[in-house]
BALOBA-1460 file (C-alpha; in Angstrom, 3 decimals):
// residues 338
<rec num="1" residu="x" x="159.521" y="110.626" z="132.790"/>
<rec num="2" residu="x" x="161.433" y="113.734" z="133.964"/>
<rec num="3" residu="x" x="161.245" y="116.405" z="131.888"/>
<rec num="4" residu="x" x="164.349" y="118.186" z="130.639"/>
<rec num="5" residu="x" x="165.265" y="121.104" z="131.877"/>
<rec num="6" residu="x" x="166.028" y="124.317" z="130.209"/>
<rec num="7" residu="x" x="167.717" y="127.804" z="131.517"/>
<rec num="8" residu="x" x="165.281" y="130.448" z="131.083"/>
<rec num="9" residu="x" x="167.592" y="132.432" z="128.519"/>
<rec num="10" residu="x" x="167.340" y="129.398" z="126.390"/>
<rec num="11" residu="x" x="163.905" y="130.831" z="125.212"/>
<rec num="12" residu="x" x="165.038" y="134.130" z="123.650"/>
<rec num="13" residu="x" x="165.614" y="135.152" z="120.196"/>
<rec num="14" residu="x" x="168.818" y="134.248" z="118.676"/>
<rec num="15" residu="x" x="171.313" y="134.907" z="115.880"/>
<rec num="16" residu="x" x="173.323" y="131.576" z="114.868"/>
<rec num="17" residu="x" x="175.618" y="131.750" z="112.016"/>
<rec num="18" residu="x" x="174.258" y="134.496" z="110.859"/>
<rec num="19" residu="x" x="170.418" y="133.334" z="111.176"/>
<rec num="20" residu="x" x="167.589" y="134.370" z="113.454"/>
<rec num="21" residu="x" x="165.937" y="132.126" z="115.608"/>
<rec num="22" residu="x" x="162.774" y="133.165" z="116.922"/>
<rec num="23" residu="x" x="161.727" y="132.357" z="120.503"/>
<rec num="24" residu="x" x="159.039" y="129.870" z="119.873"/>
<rec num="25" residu="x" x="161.346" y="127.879" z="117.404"/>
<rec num="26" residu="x" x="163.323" y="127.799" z="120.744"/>
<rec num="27" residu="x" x="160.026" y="126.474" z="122.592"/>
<rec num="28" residu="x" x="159.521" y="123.718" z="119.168"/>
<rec num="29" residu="x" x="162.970" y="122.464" z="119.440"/>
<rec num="30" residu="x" x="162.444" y="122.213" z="123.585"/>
<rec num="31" residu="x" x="159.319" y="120.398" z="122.427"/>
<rec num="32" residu="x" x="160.870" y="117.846" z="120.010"/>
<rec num="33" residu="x" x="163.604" y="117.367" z="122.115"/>
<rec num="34" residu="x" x="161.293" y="115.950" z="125.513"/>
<rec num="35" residu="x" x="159.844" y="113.426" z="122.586"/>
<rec num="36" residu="x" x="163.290" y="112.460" z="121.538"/>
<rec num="37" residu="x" x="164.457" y="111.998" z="125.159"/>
<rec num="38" residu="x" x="161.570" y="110.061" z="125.663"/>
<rec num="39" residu="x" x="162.461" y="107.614" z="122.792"/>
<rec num="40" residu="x" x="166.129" y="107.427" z="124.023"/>
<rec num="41" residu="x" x="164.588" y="106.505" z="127.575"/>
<rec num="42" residu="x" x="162.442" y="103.322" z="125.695"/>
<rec num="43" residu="x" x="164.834" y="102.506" z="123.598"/>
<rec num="44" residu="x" x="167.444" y="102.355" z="126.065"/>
<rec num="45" residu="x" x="164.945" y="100.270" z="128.594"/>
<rec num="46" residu="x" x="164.918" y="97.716" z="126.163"/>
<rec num="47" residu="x" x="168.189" y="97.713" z="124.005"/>
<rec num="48" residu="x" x="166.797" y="99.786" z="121.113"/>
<rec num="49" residu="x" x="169.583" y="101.284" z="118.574"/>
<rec num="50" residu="x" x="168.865" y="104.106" z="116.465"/>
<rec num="51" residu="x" x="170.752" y="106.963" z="115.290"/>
<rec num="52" residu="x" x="170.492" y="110.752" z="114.445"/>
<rec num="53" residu="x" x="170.094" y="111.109" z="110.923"/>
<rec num="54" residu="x" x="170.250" y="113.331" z="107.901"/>
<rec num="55" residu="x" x="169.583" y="117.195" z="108.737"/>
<rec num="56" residu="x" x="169.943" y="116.333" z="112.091"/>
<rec num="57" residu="x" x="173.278" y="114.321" z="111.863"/>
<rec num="58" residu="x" x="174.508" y="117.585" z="110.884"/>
<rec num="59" residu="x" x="172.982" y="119.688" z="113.366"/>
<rec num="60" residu="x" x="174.737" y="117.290" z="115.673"/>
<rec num="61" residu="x" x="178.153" y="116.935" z="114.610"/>
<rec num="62" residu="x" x="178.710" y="120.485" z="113.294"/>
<rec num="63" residu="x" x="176.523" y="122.988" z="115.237"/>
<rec num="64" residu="x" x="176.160" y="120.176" z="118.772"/>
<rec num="65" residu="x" x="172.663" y="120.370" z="118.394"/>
<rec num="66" residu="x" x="170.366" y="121.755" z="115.750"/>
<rec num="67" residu="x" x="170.995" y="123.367" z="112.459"/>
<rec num="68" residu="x" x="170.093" y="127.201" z="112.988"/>
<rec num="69" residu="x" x="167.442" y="126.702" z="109.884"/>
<rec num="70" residu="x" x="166.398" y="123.221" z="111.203"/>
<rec num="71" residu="x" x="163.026" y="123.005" z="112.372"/>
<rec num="72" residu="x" x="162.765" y="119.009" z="112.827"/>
<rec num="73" residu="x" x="164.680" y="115.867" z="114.706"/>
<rec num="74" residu="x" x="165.109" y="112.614" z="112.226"/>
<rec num="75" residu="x" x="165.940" y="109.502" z="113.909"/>
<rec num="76" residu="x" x="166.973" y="106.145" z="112.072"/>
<rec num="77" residu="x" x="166.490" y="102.404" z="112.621"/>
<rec num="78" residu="x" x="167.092" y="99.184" z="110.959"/>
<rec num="79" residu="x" x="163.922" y="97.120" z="110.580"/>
<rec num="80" residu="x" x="164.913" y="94.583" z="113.397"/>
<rec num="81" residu="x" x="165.412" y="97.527" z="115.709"/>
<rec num="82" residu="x" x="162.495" y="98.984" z="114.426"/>
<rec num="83" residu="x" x="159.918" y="95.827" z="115.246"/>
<rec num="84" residu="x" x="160.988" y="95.786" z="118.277"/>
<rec num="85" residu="x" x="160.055" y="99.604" z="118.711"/>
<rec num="86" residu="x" x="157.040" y="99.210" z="117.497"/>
<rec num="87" residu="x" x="156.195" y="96.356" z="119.829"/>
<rec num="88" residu="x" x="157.129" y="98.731" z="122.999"/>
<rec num="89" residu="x" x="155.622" y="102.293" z="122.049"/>
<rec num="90" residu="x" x="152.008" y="100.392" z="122.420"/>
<rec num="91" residu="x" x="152.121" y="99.703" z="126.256"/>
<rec num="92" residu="x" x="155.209" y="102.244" z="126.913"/>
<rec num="93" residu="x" x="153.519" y="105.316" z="125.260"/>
<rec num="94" residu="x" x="152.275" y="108.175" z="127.833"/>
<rec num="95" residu="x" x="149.222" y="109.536" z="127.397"/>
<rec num="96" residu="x" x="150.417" y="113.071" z="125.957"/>
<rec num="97" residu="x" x="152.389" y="111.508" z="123.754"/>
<rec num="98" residu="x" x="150.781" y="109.902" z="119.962"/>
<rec num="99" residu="x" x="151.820" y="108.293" z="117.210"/>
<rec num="100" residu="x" x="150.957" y="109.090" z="113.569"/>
<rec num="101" residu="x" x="151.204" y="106.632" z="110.444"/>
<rec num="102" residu="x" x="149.240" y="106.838" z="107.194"/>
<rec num="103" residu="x" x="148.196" y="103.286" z="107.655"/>
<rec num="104" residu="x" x="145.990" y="101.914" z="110.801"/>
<rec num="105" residu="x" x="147.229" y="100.008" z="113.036"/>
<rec num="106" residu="x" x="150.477" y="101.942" z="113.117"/>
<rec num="107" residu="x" x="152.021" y="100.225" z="109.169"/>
<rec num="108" residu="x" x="154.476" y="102.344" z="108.422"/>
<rec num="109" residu="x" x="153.819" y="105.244" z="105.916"/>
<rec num="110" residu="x" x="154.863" y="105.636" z="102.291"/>
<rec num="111" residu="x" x="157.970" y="107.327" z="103.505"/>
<rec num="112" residu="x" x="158.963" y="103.919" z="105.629"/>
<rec num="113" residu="x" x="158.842" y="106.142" z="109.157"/>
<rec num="114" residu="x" x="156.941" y="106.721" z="111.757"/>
<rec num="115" residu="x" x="156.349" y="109.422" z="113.678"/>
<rec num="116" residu="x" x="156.074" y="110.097" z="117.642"/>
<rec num="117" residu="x" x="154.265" y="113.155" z="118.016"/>
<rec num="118" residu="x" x="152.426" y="115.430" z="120.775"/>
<rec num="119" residu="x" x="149.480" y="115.694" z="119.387"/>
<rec num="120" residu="x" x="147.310" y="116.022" z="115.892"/>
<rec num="121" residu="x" x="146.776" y="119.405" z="116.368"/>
<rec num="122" residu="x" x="147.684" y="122.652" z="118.416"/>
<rec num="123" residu="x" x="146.932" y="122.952" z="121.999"/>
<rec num="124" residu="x" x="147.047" y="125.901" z="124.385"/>
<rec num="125" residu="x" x="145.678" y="123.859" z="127.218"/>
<rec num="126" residu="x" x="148.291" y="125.412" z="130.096"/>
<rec num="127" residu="x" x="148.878" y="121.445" z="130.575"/>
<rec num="128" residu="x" x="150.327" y="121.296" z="127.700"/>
<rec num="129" residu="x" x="152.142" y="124.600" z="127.668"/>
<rec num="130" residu="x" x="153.775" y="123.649" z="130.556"/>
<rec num="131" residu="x" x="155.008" y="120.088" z="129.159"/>
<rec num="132" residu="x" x="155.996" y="121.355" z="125.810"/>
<rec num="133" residu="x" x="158.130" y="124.213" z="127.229"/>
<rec num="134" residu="x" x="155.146" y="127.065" z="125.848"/>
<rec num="135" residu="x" x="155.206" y="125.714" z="122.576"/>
<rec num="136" residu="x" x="151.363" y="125.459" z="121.093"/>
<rec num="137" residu="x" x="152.131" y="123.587" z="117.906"/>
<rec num="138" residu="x" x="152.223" y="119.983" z="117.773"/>
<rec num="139" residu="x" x="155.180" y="118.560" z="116.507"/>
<rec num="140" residu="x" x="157.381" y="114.981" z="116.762"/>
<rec num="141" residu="x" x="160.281" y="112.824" z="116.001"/>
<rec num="142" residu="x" x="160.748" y="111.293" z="112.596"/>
<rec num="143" residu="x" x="160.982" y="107.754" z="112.406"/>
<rec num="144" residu="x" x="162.774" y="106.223" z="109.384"/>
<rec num="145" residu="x" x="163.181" y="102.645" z="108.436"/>
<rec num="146" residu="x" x="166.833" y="101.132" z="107.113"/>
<rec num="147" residu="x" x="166.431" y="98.125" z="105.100"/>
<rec num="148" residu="x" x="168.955" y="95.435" z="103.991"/>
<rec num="149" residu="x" x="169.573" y="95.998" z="100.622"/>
<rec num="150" residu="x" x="170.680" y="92.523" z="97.940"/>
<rec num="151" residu="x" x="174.263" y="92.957" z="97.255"/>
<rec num="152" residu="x" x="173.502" y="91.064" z="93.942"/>
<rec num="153" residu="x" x="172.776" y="93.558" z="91.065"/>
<rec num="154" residu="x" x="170.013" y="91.697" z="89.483"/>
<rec num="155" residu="x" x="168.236" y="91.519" z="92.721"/>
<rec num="156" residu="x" x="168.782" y="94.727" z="93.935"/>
<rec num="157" residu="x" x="167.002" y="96.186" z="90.241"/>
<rec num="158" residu="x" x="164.532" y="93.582" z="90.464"/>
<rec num="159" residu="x" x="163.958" y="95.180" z="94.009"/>
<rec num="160" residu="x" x="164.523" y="98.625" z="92.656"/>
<rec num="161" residu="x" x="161.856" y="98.244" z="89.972"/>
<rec num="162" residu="x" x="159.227" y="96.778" z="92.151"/>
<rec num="163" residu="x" x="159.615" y="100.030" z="94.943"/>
<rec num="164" residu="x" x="158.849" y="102.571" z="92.008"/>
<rec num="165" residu="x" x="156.396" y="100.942" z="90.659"/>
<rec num="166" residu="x" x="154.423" y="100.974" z="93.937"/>
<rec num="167" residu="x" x="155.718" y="104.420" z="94.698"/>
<rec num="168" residu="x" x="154.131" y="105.032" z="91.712"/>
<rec num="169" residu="x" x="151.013" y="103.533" z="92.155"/>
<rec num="170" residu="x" x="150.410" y="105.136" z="95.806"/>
<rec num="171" residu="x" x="150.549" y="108.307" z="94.157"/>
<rec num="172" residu="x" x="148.353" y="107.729" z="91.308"/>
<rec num="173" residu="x" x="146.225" y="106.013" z="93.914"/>
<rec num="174" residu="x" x="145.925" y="109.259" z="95.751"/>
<rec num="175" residu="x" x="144.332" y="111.009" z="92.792"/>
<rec num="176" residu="x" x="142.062" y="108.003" z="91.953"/>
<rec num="177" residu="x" x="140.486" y="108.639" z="95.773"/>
<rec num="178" residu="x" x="140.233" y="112.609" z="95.103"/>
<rec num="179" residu="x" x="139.148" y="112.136" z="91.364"/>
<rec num="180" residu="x" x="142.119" y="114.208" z="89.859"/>
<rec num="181" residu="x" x="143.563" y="111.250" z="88.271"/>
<rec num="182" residu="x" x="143.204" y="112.290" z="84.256"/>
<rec num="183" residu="x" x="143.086" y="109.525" z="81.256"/>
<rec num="184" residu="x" x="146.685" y="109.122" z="80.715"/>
<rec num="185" residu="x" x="147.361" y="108.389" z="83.970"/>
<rec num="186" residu="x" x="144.574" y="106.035" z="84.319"/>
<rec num="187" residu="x" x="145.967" y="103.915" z="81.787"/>
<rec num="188" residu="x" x="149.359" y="104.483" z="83.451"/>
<rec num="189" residu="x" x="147.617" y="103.256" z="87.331"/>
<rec num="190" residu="x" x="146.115" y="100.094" z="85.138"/>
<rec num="191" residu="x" x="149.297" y="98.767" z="83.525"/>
<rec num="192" residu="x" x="151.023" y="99.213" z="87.010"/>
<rec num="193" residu="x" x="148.414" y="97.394" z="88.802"/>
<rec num="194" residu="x" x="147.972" y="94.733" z="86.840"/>
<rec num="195" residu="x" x="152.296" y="94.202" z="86.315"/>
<rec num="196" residu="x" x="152.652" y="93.782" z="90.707"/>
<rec num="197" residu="x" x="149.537" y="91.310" z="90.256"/>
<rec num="198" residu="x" x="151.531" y="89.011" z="87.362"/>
<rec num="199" residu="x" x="154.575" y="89.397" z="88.438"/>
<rec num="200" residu="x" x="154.011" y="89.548" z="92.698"/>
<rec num="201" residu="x" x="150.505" y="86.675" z="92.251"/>
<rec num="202" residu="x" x="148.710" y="88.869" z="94.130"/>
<rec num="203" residu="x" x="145.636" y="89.997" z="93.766"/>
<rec num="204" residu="x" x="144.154" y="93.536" z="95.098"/>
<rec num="205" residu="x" x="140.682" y="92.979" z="96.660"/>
<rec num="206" residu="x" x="137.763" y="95.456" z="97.564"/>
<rec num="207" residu="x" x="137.806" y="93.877" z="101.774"/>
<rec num="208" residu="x" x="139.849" y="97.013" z="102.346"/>
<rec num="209" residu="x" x="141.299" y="100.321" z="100.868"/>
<rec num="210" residu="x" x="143.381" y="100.378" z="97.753"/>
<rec num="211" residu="x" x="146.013" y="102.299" z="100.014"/>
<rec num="212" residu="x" x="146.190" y="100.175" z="102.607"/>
<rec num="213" residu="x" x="147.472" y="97.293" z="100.030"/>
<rec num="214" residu="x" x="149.585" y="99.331" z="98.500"/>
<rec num="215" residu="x" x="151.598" y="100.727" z="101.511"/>
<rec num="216" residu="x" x="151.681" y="97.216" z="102.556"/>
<rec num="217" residu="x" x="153.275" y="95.697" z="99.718"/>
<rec num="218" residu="x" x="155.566" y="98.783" z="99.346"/>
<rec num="219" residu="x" x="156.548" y="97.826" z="103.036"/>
<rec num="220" residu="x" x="157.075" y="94.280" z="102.332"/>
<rec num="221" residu="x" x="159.550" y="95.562" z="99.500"/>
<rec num="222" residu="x" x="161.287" y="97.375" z="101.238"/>
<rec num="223" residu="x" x="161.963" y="94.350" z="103.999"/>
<rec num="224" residu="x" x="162.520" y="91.277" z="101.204"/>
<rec num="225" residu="x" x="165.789" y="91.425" z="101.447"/>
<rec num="226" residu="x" x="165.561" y="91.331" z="105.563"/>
<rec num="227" residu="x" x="167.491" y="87.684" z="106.096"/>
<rec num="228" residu="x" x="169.794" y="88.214" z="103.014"/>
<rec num="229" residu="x" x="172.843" y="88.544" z="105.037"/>
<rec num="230" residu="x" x="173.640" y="91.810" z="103.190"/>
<rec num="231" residu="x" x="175.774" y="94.691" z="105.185"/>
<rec num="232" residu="x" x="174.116" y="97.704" z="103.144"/>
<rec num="233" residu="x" x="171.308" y="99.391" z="104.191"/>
<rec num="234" residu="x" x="168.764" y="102.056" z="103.201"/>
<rec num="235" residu="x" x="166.126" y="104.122" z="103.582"/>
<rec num="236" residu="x" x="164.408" y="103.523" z="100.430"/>
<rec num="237" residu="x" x="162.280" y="106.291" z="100.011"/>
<rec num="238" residu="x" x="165.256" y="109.048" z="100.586"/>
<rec num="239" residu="x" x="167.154" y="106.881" z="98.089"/>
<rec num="240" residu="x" x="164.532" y="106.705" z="95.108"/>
<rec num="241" residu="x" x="164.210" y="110.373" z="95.685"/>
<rec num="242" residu="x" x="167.015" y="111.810" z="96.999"/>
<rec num="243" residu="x" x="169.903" y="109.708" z="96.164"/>
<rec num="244" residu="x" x="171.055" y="108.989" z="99.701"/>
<rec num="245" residu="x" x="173.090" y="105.665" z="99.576"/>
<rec num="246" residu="x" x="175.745" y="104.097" z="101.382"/>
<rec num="247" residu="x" x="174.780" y="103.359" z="104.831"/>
<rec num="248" residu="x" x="175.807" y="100.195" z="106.331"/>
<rec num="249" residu="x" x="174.553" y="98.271" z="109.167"/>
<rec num="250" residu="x" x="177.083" y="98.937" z="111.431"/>
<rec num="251" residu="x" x="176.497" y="102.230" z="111.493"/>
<rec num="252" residu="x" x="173.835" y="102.243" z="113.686"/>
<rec num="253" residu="x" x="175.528" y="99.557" z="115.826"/>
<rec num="254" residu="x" x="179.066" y="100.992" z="116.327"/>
<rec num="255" residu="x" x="177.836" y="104.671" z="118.128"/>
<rec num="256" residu="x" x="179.173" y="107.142" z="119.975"/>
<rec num="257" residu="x" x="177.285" y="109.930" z="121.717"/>
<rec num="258" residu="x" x="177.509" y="113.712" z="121.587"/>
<rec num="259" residu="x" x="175.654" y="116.591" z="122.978"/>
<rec num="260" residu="x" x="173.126" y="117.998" z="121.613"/>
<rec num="261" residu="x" x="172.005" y="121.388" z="122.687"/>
<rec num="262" residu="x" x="173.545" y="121.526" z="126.112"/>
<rec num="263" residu="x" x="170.510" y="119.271" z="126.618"/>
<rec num="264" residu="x" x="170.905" y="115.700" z="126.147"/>
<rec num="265" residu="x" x="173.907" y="113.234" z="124.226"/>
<rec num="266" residu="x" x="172.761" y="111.479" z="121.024"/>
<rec num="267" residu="x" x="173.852" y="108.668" z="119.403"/>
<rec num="268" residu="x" x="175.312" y="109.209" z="115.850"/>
<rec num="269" residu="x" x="177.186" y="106.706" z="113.931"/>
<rec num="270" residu="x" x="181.086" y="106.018" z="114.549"/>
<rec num="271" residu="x" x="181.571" y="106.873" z="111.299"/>
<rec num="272" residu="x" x="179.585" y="110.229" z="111.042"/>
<rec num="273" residu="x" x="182.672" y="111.591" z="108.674"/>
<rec num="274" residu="x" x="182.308" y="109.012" z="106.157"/>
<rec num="275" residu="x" x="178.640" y="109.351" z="106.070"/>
<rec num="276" residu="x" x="178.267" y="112.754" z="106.134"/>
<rec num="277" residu="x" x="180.942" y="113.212" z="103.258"/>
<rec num="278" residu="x" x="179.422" y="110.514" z="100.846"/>
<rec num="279" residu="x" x="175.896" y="111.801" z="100.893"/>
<rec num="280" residu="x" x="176.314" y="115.564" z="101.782"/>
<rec num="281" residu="x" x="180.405" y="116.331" z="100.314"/>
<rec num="282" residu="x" x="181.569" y="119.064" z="101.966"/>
<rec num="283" residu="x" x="178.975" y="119.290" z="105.251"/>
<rec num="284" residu="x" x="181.031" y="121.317" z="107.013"/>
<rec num="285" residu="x" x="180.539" y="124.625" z="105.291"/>
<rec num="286" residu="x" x="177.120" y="126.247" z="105.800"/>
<rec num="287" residu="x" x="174.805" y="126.125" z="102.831"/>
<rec num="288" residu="x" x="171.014" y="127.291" z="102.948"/>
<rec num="289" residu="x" x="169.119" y="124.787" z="104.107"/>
<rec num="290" residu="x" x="166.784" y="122.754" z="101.458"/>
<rec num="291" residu="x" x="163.671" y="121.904" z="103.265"/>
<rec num="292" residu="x" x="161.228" y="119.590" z="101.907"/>
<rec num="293" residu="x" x="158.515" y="121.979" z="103.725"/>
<rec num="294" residu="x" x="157.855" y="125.524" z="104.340"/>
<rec num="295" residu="x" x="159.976" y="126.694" z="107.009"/>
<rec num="296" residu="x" x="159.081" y="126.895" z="110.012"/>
<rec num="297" residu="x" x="157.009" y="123.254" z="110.108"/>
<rec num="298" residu="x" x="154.641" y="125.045" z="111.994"/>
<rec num="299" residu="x" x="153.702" y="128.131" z="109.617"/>
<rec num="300" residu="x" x="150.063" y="126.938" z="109.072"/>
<rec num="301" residu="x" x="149.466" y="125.991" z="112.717"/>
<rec num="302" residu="x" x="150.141" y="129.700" z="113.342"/>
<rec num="303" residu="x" x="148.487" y="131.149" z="111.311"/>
<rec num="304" residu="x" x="145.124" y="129.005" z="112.499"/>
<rec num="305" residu="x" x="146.272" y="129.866" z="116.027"/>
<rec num="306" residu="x" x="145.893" y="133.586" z="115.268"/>
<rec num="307" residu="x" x="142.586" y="132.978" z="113.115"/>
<rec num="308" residu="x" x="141.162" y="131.647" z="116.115"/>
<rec num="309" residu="x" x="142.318" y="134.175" z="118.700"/>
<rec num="310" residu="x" x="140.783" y="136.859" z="115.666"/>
<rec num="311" residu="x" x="137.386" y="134.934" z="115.414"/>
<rec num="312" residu="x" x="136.694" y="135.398" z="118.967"/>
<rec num="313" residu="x" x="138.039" y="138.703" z="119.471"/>
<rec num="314" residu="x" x="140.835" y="137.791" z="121.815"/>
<rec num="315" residu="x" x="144.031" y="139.329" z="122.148"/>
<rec num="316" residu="x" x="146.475" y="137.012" z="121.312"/>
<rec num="317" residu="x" x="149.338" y="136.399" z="124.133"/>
<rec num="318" residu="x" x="152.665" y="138.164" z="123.495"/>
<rec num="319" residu="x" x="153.865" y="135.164" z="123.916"/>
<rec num="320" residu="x" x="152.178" y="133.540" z="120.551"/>
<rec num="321" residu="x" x="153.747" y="136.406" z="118.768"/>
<rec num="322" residu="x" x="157.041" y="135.938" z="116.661"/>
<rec num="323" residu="x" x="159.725" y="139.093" z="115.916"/>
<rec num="324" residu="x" x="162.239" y="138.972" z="113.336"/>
<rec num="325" residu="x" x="166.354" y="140.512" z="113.469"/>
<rec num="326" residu="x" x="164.706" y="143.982" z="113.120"/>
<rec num="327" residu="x" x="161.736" y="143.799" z="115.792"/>
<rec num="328" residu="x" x="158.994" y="143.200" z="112.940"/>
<rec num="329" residu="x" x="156.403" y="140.831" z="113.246"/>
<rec num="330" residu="x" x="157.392" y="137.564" z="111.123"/>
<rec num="331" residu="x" x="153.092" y="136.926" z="110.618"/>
<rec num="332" residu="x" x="151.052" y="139.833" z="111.522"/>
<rec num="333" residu="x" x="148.218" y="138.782" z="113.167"/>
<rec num="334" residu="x" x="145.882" y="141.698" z="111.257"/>
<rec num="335" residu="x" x="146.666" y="140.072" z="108.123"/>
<rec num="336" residu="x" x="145.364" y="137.172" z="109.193"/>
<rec num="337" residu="x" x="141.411" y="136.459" z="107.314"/>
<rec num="338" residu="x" x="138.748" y="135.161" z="109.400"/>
């Protein structure tokens, strides 16, 4: 695959509506945006659709490319696109390119998406400097899953219901495995557990982890409603905790394309308006962004960067090194512990 190619002032600092972006969030978007334009080359190969979505929709529509606080690409699919993803990435996937999924065997996380990544960790490798346009920090494309969802009340609650109640249970799972779970909640995790069995004639077994089953049958309802016929689809987890309804399935079939950083054209839905107005109301005017992580993603990855430049007694590059509007260190490396 070609990589894209960037003008060199691309990778200085820069104000954007009134917020700094640092040179190496420059070299992270560079980075996310080779893995994106290698998904667009697969998916394209084989007659993939999937759209720009939520943070990123924005980005696209109102700034052409990212959101000046934006720090990650999301991408969405509907399940049938999806499958037919997954089925490529296995023998289409380069070799500095991963994928990451809670589950083995690449099941799709709690979350329902899946993530195509650079690596697990941070690499300074000058391989992988050059690639990833001097960007150390491994980062990726999220992944998310649109389901059908039953147009008939009583199944869509019935469907409703049984997501929580697993969403519930993978979380109360999670403390069983690190022993924080307390007695309330145990009692909570048993009632749950033994409700999916009645009600779902299943039974969970010790042949593999408690997780694993879980994620599973979250997945599985998630996709029931796969060969209803229905015209409404969502990402389930953004809906349970976000509230972000009303997508429909032609909005990831009737696209159009815009740029995106004076990189590369993306595909967003038709009806990106519509969209954007239901879920966000008034997108157009600039709000502080609401991350659901620390900004920037890679804020621990730096500071282990410079803890291991410290621990060795190595100058770290000036390169590594991030300045805010006022020429100040955003992370001083001395305050870094050992």
């Amino acid at each position: 695959m070609t990589m894209l190619h960037f003008p060199e002032n691309y990778f200085k600092n820069e104000v954007r509506c009134n917020f700094h972006i640092t040179a190496m969030m420059k070299r992270l978007w560079a980075a996310q945006m080779e893995i994106l334009a290698w998904v667009d080359e697969v998916c394209n190969k084989y007659g993939i659709r999937y759209i720009i979505c939520y943070g990123s929709l924005i980005g696209a529509v109102r700034h052409k490319g990212f959101i000046p606080w934006d720090d990650d690409i999301d991408i969405a699919m509907l399940r049938s696109d999806y499958r037919k993803f997954m089925e490529v990435v296995a023998r289409e996937l380069p070799p500095y390119l991963h994928t990451r999924s809670l589950l083995p065997g690449a099941y799709p996380p709690k979350e329902m998406t899946f993530n195509i990544n650079n690596g697990r960790m941070l690499d300074t490798s000058p391989e992988f400097l050059e690639r990833f346009h001097g960007c150390p920090y491994s980062t990726g494309v999220d992944v998310f899953i649109f389901d059908r969802v039953p147009e008939n009340q009583q199944e869509l609650a019935f469907q409703d219901r049984l997501i929580r109640m697993l969403d519930r249970m993978l979380m109360l799972q999670w403390k069983v495995d690190d022993g924080s779970i307390n007695g309330e909640e145990t009692r909570e995790y048993s009632s749950i557990r033994r409700t999916i069995e009645s009600e779902l004639d299943y039974t969970f077994t010790g042949a593999e982890p408690m997780t694993t089953q879980i994620l599973r049958l979250l997945d599985l309802a998630c996709s029931i409603c796969e060969d209803c016929g229905s015209k409404h689809v969502e990402n389930r987890e953004q809906v349970i905790y976000y509230g972000e309804k009303d997508f429909r399935e032609d909005n990831f079939t009737d696209r159009i394309f815009v740029p995106f950083e004076g990189m590369m054209y993306v595909p967003i839905p038709k009806d990106y308006d519509g969209i954007l107005r239901r879920v966000h109301g008034d997108y157009e005017t600039l709000r502080p962004f609401l991350s659901q992580h620390k900004y920037p993603i890679y804020k621990y990855q730096r500071t282990e960067l410079y803890r291991a430049y410290k621990k060795h007694g190595w100058d770290i590059p000036e390169e590594f090194l991030e300045y805010d509007e006022n020429g100040n260190l955003v992370e001083d490396p001395e305050e870094v512990t050992v």
